[in-house]
C-alpha positions as CSV (number, residue, x, y, z in Angstrom):
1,X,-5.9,42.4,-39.0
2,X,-3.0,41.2,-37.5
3,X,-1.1,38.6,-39.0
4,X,0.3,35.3,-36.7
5,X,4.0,34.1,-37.3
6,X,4.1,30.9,-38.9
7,X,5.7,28.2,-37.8
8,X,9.4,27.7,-39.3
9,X,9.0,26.4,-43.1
10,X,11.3,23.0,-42.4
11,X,8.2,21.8,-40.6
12,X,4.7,23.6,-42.2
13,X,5.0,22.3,-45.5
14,X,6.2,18.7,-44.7
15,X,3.7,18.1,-42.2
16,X,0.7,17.3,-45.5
17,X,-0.5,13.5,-44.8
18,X,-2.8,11.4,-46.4
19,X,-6.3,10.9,-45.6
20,X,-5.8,6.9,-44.3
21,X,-8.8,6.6,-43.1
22,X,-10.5,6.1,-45.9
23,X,-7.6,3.6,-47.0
24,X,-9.1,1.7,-44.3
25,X,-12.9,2.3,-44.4
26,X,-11.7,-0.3,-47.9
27,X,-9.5,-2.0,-45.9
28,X,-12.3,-2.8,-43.3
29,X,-14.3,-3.8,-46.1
30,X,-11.8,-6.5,-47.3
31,X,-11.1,-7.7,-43.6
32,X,-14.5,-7.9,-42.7
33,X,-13.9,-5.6,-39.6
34,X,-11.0,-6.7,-37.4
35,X,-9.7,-5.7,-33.9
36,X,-5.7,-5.7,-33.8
37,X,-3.6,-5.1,-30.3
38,X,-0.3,-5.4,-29.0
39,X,1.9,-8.7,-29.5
40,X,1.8,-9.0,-25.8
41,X,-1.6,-10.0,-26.0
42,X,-2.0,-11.7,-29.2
43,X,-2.0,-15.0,-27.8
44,X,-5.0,-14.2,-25.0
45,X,-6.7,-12.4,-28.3
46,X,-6.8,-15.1,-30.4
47,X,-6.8,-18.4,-27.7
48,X,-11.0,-18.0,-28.2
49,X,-11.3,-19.0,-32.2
50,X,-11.5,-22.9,-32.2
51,X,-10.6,-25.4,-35.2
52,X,-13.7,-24.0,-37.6
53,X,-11.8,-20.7,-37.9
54,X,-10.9,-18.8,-40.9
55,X,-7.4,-17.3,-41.4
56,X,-6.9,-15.2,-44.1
57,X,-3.6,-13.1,-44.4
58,X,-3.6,-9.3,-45.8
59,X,-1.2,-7.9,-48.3
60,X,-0.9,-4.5,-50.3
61,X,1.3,-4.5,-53.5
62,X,2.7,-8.2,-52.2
63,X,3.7,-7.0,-48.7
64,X,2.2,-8.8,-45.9
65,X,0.8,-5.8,-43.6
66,X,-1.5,-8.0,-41.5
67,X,-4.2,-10.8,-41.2
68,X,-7.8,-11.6,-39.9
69,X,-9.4,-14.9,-38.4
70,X,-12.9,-15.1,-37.7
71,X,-15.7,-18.1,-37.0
72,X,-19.5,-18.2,-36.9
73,X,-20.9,-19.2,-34.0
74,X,-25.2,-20.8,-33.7
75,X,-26.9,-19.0,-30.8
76,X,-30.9,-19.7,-30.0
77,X,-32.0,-17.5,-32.6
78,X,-29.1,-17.0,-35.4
79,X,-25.6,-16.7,-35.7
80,X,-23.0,-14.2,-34.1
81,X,-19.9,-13.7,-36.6
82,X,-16.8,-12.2,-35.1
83,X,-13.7,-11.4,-36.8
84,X,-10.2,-10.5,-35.3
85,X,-6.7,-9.6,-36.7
86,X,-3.9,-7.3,-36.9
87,X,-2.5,-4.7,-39.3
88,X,0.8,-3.1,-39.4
89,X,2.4,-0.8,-42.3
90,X,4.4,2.3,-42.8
91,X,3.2,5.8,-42.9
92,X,5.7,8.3,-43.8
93,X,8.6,6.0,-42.5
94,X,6.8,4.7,-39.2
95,X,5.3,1.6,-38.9
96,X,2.1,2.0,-37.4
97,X,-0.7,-0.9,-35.9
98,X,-4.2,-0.4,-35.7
99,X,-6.8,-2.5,-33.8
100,X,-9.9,-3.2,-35.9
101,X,-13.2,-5.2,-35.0
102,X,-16.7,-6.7,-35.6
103,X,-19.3,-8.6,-34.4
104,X,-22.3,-9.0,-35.9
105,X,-25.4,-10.9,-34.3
106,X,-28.1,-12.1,-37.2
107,X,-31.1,-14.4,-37.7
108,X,-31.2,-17.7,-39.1
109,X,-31.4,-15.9,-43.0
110,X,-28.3,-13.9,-42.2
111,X,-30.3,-10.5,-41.8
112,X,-28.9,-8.0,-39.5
113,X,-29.6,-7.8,-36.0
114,X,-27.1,-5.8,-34.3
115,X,-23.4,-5.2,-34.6
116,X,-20.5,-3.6,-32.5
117,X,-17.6,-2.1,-34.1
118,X,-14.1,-1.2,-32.8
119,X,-11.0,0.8,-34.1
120,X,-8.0,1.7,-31.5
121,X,-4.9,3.2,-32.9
122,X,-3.3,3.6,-29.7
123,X,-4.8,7.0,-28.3
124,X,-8.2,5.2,-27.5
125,X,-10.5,3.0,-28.9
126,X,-13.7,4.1,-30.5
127,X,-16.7,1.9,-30.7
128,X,-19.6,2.1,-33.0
129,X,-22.7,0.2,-31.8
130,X,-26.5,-0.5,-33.7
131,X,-29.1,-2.2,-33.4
132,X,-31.5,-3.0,-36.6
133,X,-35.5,-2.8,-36.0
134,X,-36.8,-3.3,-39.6
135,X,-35.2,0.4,-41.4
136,X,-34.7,1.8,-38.0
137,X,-30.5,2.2,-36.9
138,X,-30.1,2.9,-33.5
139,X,-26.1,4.1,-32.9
140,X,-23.9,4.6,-30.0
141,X,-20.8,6.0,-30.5
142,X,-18.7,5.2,-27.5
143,X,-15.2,6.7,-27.3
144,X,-12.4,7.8,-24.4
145,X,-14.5,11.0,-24.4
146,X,-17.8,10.4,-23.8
147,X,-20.4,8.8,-25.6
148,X,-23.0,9.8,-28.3
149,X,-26.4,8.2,-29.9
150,X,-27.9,8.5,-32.8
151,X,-31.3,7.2,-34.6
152,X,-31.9,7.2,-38.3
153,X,-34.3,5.7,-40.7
154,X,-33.1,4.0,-43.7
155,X,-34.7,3.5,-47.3
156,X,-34.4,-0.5,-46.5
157,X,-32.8,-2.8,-43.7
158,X,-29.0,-2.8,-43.7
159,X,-26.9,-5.1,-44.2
160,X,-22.8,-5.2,-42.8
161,X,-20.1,-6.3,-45.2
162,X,-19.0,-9.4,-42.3
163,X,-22.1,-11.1,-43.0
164,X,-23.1,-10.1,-46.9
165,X,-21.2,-13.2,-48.1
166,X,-23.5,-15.7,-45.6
167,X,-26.5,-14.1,-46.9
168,X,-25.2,-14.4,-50.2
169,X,-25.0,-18.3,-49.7
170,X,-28.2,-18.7,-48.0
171,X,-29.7,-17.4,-50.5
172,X,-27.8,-19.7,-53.4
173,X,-25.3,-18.5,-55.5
174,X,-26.4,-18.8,-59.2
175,X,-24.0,-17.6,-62.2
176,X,-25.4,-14.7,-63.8
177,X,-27.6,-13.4,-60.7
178,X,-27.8,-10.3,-59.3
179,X,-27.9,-8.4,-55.9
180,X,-29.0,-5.3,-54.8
181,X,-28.1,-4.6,-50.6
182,X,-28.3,-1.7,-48.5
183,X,-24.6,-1.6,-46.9
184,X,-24.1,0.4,-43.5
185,X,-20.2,1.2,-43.0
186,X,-19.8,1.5,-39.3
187,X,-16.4,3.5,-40.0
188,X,-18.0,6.5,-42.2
189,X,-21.5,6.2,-40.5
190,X,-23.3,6.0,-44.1
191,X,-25.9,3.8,-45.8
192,X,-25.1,2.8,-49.3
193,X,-26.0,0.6,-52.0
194,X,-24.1,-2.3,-53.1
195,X,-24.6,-4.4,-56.4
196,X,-23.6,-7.9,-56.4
197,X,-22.6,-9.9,-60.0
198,X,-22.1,-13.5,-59.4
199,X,-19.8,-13.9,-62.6
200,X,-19.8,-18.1,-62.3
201,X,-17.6,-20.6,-60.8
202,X,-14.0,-20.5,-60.6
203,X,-11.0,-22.7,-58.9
204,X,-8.7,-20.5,-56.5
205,X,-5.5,-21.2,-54.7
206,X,-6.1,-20.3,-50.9
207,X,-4.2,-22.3,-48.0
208,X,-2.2,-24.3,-50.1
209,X,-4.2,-25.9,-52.4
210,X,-6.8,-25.3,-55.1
211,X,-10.7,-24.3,-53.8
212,X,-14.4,-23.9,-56.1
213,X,-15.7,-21.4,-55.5
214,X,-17.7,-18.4,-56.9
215,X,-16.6,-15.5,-58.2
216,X,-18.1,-12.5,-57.2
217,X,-17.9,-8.4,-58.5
218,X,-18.9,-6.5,-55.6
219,X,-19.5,-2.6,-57.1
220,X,-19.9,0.0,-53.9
221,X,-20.0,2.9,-55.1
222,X,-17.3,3.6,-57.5
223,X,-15.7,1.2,-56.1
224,X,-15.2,-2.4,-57.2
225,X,-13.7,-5.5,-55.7
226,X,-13.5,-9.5,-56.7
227,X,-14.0,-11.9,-54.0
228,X,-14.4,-15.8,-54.2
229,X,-17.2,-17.2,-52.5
230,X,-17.2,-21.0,-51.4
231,X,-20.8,-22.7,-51.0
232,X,-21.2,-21.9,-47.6
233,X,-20.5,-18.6,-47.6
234,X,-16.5,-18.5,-46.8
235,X,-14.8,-15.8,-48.6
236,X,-11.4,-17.5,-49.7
237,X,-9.9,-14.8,-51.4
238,X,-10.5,-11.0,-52.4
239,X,-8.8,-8.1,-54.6
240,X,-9.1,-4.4,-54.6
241,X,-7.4,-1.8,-57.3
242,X,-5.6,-0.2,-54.3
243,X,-3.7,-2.9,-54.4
244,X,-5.1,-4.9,-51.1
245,X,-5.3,-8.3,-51.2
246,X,-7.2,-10.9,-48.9
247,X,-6.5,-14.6,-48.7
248,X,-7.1,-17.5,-46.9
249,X,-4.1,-19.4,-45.4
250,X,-3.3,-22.1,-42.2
251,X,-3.2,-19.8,-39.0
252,X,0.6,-20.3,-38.9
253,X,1.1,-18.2,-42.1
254,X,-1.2,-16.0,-41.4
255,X,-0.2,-14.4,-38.2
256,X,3.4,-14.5,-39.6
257,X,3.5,-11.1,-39.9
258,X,6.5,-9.3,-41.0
259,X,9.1,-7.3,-38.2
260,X,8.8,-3.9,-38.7
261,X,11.6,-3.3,-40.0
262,X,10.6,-5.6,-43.3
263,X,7.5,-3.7,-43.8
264,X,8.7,-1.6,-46.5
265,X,5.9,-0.9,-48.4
266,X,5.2,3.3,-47.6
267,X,1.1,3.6,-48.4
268,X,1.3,6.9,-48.2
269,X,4.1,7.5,-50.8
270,X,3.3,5.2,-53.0
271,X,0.0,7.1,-53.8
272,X,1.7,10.4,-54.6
273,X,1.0,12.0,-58.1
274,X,3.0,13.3,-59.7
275,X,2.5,15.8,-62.2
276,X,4.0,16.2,-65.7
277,X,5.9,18.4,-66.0
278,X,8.0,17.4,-63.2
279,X,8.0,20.5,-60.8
280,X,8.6,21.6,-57.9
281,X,6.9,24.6,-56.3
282,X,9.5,26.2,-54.1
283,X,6.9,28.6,-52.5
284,X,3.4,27.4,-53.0
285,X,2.2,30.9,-51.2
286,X,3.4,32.2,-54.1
287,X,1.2,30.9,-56.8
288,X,-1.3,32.6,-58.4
289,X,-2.6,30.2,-60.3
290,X,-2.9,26.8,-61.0
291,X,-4.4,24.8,-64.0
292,X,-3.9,21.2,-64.2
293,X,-5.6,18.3,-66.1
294,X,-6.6,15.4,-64.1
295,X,-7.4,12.0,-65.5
296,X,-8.9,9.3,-64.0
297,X,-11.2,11.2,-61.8
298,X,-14.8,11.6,-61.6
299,X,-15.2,15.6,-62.5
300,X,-19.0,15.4,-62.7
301,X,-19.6,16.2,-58.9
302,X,-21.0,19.7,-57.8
303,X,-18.3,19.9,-55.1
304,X,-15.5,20.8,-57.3
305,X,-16.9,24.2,-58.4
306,X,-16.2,27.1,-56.1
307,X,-14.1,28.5,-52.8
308,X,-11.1,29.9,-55.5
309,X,-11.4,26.6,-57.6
310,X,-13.1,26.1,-60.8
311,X,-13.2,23.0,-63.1
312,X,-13.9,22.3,-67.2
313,X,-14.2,19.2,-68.0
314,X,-10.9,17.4,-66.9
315,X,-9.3,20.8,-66.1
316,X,-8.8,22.0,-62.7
317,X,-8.1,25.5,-62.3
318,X,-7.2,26.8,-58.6
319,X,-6.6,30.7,-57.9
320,X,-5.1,32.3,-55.0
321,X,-7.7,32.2,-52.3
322,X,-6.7,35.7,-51.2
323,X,-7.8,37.3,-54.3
324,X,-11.4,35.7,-53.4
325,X,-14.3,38.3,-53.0
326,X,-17.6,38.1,-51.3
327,X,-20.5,36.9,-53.7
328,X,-24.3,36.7,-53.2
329,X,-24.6,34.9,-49.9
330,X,-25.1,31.0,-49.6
331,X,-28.6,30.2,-48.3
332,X,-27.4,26.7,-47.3
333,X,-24.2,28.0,-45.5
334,X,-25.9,27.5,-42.3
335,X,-26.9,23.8,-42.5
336,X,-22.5,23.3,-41.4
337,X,-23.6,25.0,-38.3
338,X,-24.7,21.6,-36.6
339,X,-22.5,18.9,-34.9
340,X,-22.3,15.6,-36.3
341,X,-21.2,12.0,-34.9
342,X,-17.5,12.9,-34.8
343,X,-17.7,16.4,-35.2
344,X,-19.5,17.2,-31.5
345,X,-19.7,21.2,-31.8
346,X,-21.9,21.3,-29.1
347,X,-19.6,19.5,-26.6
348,X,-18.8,21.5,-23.6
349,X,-15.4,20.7,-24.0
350,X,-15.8,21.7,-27.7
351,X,-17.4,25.2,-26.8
352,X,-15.0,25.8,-24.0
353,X,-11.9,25.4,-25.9
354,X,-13.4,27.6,-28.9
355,X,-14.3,30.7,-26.1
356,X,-10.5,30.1,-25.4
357,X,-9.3,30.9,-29.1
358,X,-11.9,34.3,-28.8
359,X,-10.4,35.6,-25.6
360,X,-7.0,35.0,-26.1
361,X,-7.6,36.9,-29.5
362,X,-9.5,39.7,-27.3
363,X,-6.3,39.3,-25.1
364,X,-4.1,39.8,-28.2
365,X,-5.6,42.9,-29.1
366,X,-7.4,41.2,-32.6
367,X,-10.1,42.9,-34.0
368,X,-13.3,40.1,-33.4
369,X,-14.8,39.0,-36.2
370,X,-15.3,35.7,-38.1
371,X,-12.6,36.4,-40.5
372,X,-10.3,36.8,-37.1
373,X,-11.3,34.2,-35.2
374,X,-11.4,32.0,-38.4
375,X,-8.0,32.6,-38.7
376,X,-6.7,32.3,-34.8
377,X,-8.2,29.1,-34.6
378,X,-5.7,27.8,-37.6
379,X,-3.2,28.8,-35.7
380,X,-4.9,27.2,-32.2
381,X,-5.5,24.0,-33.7
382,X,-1.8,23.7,-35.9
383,X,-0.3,24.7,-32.6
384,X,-2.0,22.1,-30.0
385,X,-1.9,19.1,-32.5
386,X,1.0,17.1,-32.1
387,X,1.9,16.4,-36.0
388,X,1.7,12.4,-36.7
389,X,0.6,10.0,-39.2
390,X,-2.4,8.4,-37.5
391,X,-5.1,5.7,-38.5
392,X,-8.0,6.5,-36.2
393,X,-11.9,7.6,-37.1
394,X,-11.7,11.3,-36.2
395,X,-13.8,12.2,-33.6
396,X,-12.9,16.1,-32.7
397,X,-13.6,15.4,-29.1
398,X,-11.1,12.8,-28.9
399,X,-8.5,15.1,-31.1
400,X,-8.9,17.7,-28.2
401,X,-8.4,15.0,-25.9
402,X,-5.2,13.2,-27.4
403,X,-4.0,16.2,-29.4
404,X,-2.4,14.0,-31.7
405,X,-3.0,13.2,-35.6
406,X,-2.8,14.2,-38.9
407,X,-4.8,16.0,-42.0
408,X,-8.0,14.6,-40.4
409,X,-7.5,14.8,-36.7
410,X,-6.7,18.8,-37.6
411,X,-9.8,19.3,-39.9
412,X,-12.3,17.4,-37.9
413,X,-10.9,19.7,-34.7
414,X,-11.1,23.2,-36.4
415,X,-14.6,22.1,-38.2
416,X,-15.5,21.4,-34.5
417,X,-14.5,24.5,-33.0
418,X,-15.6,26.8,-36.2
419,X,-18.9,25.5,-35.9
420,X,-19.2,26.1,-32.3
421,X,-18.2,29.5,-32.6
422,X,-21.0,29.7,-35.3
423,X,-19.1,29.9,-38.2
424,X,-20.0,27.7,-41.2
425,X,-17.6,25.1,-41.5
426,X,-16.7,21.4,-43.4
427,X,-14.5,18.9,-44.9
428,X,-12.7,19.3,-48.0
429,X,-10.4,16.4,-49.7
430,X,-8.3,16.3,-52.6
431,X,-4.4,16.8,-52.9
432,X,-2.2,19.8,-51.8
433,X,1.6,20.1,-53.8
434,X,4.6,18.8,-51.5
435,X,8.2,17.9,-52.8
436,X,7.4,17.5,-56.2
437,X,4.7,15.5,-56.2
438,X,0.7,16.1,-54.9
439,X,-0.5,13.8,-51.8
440,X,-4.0,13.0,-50.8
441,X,-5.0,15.6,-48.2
442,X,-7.9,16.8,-46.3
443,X,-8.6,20.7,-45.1
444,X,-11.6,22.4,-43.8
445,X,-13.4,25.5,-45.9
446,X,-15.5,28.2,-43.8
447,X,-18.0,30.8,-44.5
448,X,-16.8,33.8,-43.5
449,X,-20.5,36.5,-44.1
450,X,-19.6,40.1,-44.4
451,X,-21.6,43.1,-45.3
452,X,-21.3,42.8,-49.0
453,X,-22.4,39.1,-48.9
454,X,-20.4,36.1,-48.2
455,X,-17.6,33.2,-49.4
456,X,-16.3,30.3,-48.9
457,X,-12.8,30.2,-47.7
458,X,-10.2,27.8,-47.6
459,X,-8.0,27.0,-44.7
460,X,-5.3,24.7,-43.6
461,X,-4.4,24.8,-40.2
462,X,-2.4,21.4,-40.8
463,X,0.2,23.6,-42.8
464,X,-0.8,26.3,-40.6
465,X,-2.6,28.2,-43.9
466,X,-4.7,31.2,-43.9
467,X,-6.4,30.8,-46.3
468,X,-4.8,27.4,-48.2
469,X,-2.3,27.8,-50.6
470,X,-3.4,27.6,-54.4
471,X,-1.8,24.2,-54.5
472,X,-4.8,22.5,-53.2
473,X,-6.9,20.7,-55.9
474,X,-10.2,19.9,-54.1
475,X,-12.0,16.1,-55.3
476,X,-14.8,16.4,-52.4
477,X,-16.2,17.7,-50.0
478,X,-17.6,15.8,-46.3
479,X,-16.8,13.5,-44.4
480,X,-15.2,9.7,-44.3
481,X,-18.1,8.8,-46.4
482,X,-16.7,11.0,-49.2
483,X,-13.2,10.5,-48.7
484,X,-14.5,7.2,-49.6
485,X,-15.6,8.0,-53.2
486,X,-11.8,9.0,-53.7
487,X,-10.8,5.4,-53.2
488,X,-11.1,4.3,-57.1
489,X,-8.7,7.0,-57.9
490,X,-5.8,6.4,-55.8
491,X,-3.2,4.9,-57.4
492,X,-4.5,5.7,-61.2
493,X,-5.1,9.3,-61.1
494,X,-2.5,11.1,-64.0
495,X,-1.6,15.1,-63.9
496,X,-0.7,17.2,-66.1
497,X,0.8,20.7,-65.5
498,X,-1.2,23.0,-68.1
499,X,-0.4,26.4,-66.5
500,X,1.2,27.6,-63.3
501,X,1.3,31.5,-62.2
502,X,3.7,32.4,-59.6
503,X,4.0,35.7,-57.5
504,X,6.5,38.5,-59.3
505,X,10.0,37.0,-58.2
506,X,9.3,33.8,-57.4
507,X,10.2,30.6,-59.7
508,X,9.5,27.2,-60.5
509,X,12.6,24.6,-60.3
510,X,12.9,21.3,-61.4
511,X,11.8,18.4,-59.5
512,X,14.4,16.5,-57.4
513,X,17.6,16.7,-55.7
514,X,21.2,15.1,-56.8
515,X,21.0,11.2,-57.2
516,X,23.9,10.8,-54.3
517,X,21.8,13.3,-51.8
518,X,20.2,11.3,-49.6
519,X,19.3,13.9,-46.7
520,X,16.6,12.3,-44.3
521,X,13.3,15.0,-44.3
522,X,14.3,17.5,-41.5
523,X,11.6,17.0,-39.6
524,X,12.2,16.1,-35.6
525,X,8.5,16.4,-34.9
526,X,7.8,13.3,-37.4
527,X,8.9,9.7,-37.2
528,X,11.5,9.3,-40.2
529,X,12.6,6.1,-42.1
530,X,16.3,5.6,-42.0
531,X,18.4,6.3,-45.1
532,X,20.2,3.9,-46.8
533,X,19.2,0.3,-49.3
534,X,16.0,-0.4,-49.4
535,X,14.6,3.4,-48.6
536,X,12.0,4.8,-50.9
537,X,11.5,8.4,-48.9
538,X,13.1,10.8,-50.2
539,X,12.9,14.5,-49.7
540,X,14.2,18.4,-50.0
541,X,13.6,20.2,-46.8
542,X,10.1,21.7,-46.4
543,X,9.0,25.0,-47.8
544,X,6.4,27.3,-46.4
């Protein structure tokens, strides 16, 4: 098997970036869906919301990184609730803005009707449309691309998080009550439950002066946030454990959004972990083995066992995924054969691209093969991506299209193009060792089936990995909708370092660099903060 040149180590190992999107699957969930654009067009944006509009500004850990206003609107035979806003904040030294947004048309008792949902990063906006018949969800998933539909029936009719507070009022808010809804999240595509504790009355501070209103534990998932209700259904204020807070203010001070250059708050590194004992893994090719414990995660899932990583109790144990063998073949490998909503393996595009990677293998003189063309297509899909920190639902259509992203954009794309090939292929997420510290990542496993059976391998073609170093700790497996479950942990996960097993000659040095080296991370291809007061990111050179 021939073996493809990496690309140089300054830029493999530092290109690992967070999996944002979930960050703002939350996010959307506190904003009640908003649609941001350029300055230059703020004004014509929000010229349409009249005097009964609500302003609420958005902050994480006390920086202001955005805001939303939105207003409810009678028609004939309901409502139509619409909420707009902005968001700006810095990923890996860039400040980047998204456009978010929502509208959701419902009946007189609040119940969802229909609803169209946008996100734009930049590259092209995606829009997620439904319409409700009883438990029936129609979809229409429109991007730059092409467009997509989808029909599924649901246990119950769903509900959208923009209009859950309304019903909630309609239906009188009573201290001690209880609710059970069926939420649809328009970014992950899934149907969950929500539970609803009205915990009583309460007096908050939003806009200036002192508001009743009822306080409210929303738990989705293993997620839980507090928002205060007013009577009629106004959300005045709400708090996540990430650290995202929503409040109402006078549209002045809401849209008073920092200059970039004030936004200082790095999302991204501020939810590294890192492990005790500090180290650093100089070459993380070169270990053999990893065993960490990991508290406050939930280590009951079946998606932590297997592909080279096994877990007791709180104890994660990782082994070099070269050393893996073939086992008794997985009967279920074939259900990641099948395209999804944003992973389109049957798009001609898709397929085209994918019979690209094969010949220019034949071309190359590779021996074909799913192992081989598992592996070319890491090296296809970490050549063609331009490395960025993006905030975008990742469609691996669009990623061929813009050929710009991150962790996501790179494992959507290779799922895609594995799939379409006929390779079993998905999504794993968890965190993968860089500088010092472990950052929340995403990376695709495959199925590679050989004579003696079968395993699942894997990959990394954001680091340009085959297979993934032993540094990757997997917490899921799937899609947005399971990047989702991590969002409880971020921020209060705790390692600890119980054994790590390096390759004969290779060492383990202590974290960190000298206190007056302040290097920026040589990376061109990446957007870097400047150096100097006031700057948190700080970094060796990368390592491959």
């Amino acid at each position: 098997m021939k073996v493809f040149r990496p690309v140089p180590r300054r830029l493999s190992r530092a290109l690992s970036i967070l999996f944002v999107l979930a960050w703002f699957a939350q996010m959307g969930l506190l904003v009640r869906r908003a649609y941001l654009q350029d300055a230059a067009h703020l004004a014509a944006d929000l010229s349409q919301y009249g005097s009964t509009a609500s302003w609420r500004g958005i902050y994480y850990r006390g920086e202001k990184i955005g805001f939303s206003v939105g207003q409810i609107t009678p028609v004939e035979d309901g409502f139509e609730i619409k909420e707009d806003g902005r968001l700006q904040m810095i990923l890996l030294g860039a400040t980047t803005a998204v456009r978010l947004s929502t509208v959701a048309r419902v009946d007189r008792s609040f119940a969802l009707r229909s609803f169209s949902f946008g996100l734009d990063p930049g590259t092209g906006a995606t829009q997620v449309n439904g319409r409700v018949d009883g438990r029936r969800l129609e979809l229409e998933i429109a991007t730059p691309s092409g467009r997509r539909t989808d029909v599924r029936e649901l246990a119950e009719p769903p509900a959208l998080s923009l209009n859950l507070s309304r019903r909630l009022a309609a239906g009188g808010l009573v201290t001690g009550a209880r609710h059970a809804f069926s939420v649809f999240d328009p970014a992950t595509l899934t149907n969950a439950p929500l539970l609803v504790d009205v915990l009583g009355r309460d007096v908050v501070r939003a806009a200036g002066r002192p508001i009743p209103a009822f306080k409210v534990r929303m738990t989705f998932g293993t997620l839980v946030s507090t928002s205060w209700i007013d009577d009629v259904g106004e959300v005045v204020r709400e708090e996540s454990p990430l650290g995202l807070v929503v409040v109402k203010e006078s549209p002045e001070r809401a849209t008073a959004l920092a200059v970039p250059g004030q936004v200082m708050t790095d999302i991204l590194e501020a939810s590294a972990v890192v492990p005790v004992p500090a180290r650093r893994i100089e070459n993380p090719n070169a270990v053999e083995l990893l065993r960490v414990r990991l508290t406050g995660v939930d280590t009951s899932g079946s998606d932590l066992q297997g592909a080279g990583q096994t877990v007791t109790g709180d104890v994660f144990e990782v082994v070099d995924a070269r050393t893996l063998r073939p086992g008794p073949r997985d009967p279920e490998a074939a259900l990641f054969l099948h395209p999804e909503p944003f992973l389109e393996s049957d798009a001609p595009e898709i397929v085209a691209e994918a019979a690209l990677v094969v010949e220019a293998s034949r071309v190359a003189g590779v021996r074909p093969g799913p192992r081989a063309h598992a592996e070319r297509l890491v090296r296809h899909v970490n050549d063609i991506i331009e490395k960025k920190p993006t905030v975008s639902l990742p469609s691996a259509l669009e990623v061929l299209r813009t050929r710009v992203g991150d962790c996501n954009e790179h494992t959507a794309l290779y799922v895609a193009l594995a799939r379409a090939l006929g390779i079993p292929a998905r999504i794993a997420v968890g965190l993968v060792h860089l500088h010092g510290a472990f950052y929340y990542h995403a990376w695709p496993e495959v199925y590679l089936a050989e004579e003696d059976g079968g395993l699942w391998l894997p990959v990394d073609p954001t680091l340009n990995q085959f297979p993934a170093d032993a540094t990757h700790i997997r917490l899921a497996r799937g899609g947005l909708d399971r990047q989702a479950a991590l969002l409880p942990v971020i921020g209060r996960t705790r390692m600890d370092v119980l054994e790590l097993r390096l390759a004969e000659g290779s060492a383990p040095v202590l974290v960190g660099r000298a206190a007056q080296d302040t290097r920026p991370l040589g990376m061109p291809s990446l957007p870097r903060r400047e150096t100097g007061p006031g700057s948190c990111w700080r970094s060796s050179r990368g390592r491959r």
